[in-house]
C-alpha positions in Angstrom: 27.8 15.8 -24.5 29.3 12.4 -23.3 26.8 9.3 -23.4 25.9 8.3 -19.7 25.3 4.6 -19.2 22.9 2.8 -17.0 24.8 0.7 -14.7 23.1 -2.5 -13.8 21.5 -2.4 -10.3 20.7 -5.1 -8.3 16.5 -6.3 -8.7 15.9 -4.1 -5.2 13.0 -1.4 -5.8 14.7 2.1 -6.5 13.0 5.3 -5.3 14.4 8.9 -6.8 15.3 11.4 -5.1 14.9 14.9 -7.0 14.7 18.5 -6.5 16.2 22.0 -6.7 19.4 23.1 -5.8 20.0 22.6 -1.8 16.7 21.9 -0.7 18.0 19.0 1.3 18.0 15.8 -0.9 20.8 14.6 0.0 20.3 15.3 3.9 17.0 13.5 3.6 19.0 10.7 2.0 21.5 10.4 4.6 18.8 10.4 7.5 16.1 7.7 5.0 20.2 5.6 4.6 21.0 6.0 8.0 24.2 7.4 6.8 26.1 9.4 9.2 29.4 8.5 7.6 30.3 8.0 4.0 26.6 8.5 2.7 25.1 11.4 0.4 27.3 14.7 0.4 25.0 17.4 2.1 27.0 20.8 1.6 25.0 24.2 1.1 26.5 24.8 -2.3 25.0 24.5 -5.6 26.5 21.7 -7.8 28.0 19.8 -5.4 25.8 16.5 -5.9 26.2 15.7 -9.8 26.4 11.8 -10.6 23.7 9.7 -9.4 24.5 8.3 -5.7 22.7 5.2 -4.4 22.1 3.6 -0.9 20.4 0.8 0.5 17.6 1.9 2.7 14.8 -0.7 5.1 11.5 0.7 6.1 8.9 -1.7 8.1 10.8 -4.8 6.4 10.9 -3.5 3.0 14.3 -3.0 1.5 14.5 -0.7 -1.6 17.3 1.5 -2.8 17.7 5.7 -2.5 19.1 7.3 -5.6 20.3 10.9 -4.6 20.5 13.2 -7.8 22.1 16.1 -8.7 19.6 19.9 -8.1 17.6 20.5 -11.1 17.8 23.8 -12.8 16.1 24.2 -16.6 17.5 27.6 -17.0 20.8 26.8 -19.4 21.6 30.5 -19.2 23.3 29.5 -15.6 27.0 29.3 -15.5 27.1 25.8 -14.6 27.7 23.6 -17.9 26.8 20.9 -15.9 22.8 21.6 -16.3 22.9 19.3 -18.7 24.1 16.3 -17.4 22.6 16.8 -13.8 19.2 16.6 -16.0 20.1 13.1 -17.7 21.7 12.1 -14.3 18.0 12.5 -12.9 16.6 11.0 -16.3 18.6 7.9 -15.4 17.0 7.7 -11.4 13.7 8.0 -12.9 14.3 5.6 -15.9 15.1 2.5 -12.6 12.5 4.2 -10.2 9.4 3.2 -8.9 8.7 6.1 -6.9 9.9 9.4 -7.1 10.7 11.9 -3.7 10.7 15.5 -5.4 12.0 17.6 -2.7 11.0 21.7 -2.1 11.7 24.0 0.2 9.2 25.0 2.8 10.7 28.0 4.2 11.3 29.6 0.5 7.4 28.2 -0.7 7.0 27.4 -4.3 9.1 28.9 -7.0 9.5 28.6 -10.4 12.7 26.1 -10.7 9.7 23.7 -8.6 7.1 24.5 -11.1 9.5 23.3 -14.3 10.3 20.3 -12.1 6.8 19.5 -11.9 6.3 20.1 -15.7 9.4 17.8 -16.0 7.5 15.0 -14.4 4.7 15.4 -16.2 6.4 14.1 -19.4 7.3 10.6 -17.2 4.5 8.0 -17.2 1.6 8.2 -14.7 3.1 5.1 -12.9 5.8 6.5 -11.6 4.3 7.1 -7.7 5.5 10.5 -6.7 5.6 11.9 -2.8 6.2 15.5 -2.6 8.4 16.4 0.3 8.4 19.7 1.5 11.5 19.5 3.5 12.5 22.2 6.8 9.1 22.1 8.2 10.5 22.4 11.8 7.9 25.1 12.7 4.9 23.0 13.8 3.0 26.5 14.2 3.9 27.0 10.0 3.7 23.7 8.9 0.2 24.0 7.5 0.8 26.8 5.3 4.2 25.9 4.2 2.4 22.5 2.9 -0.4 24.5 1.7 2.1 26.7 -0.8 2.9 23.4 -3.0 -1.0 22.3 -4.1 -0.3 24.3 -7.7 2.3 21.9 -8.4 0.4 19.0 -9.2 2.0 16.3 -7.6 -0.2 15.2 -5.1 -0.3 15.8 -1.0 2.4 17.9 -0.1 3.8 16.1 2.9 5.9 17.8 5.5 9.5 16.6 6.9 12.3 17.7 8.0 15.6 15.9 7.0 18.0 17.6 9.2 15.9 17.5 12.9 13.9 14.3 12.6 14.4 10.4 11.2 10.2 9.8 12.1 8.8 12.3 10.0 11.4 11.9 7.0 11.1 8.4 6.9 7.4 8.1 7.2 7.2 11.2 4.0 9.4 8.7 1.8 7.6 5.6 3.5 4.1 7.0 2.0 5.0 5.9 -1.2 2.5 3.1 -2.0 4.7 0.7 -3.5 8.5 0.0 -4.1 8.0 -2.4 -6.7 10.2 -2.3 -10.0 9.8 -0.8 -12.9 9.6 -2.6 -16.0 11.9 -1.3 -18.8 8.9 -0.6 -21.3 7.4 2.1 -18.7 10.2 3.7 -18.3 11.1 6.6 -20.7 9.9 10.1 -20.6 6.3 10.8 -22.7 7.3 12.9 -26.2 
């Protein structure tokens, strides 16, 4: 596999974006960016995000930095032979993050591509703040128990939003990160 190599970011506080296959990263980074034109691709096809894509984003005076990645899949049995490199291009986001966004589809509930994703995190130090996202929650009536469905994972309060129908509640789900302070270098590789 080719070497990947961390490009050098300006010292603005970096938050990861991560999830499966179109569960709406990259819509939820357009709306967080502001984007309407020339942010995050947002197609309903798997593999179309695969490099790391970054925006500037301002939240109640704080400016930090979105990294959109790639959708996570562990199972290399896939035709894609990008798996790979979609996993080191996420690697990468986590390695410059202070807070991670794992995004999961509330309309699907919890499946097992979210579970490995989870036990992927697990192997990234504890300071790492994660927000779980569970993104389409436009049915105010389901909301509860689509939140409900993503407890087992482990990461925390499963907050709703909805990247495609709201900036409010998709903002304030990325906002809830405690902090977006950098990382230092020496925190930041995955746990053996």
């Amino acid at each position: 596999p080719k070497m990947l190599k961390r490009v050098a970011r300006q010292a603005r506080p970096t938050v990861a974006i991560i999830g499966r296959p179109n569960v709406g990263k990259s819509t939820l980074v357009n709306r967080l960016c502001d984007a309407g034109r020339g942010g995050a691709i947002a197609v309903d096809e798997v593999g179309v995000t695969r490099d790391r894509v970054y925006q500037r984003a301002e939240w109640c005076g704080r400016v930090f930095d979105v990294v959109d990645t790639g959708g996570l899949l562990f199972d290399d049995e896939e035709s894609d032979q990008f798996l790979a490199e979609i996993r080191e291009q996420a690697s990468l986001a986590l390695r410059e993050s202070c807070a991670v966004v794992v995004v999961v589809d509330g309309r699907t509930g919890i499946v097992r591509t979210d579970e490995d994703i989870a036990a992927f995190l697990r192997k990234w130090p504890s300071d790492i703040e994660t927000v779980l996202a569970v993104n389409k929650c436009e049915s105010p009536e389901r909301e509860p128990e689509m939140v409900a469905d993503f407890w087992p994972l482990g990461l925390g309060e499963p907050l709703p939003c909805s990247a495609i129908h709201g900036p409010r509640r998709s903002v304030e789900t990325v906002a809830a990160t405690p902090s977006t302070r950098p990382r230092t270098q020496a925190t930041a590789s995955p746990r053996s």
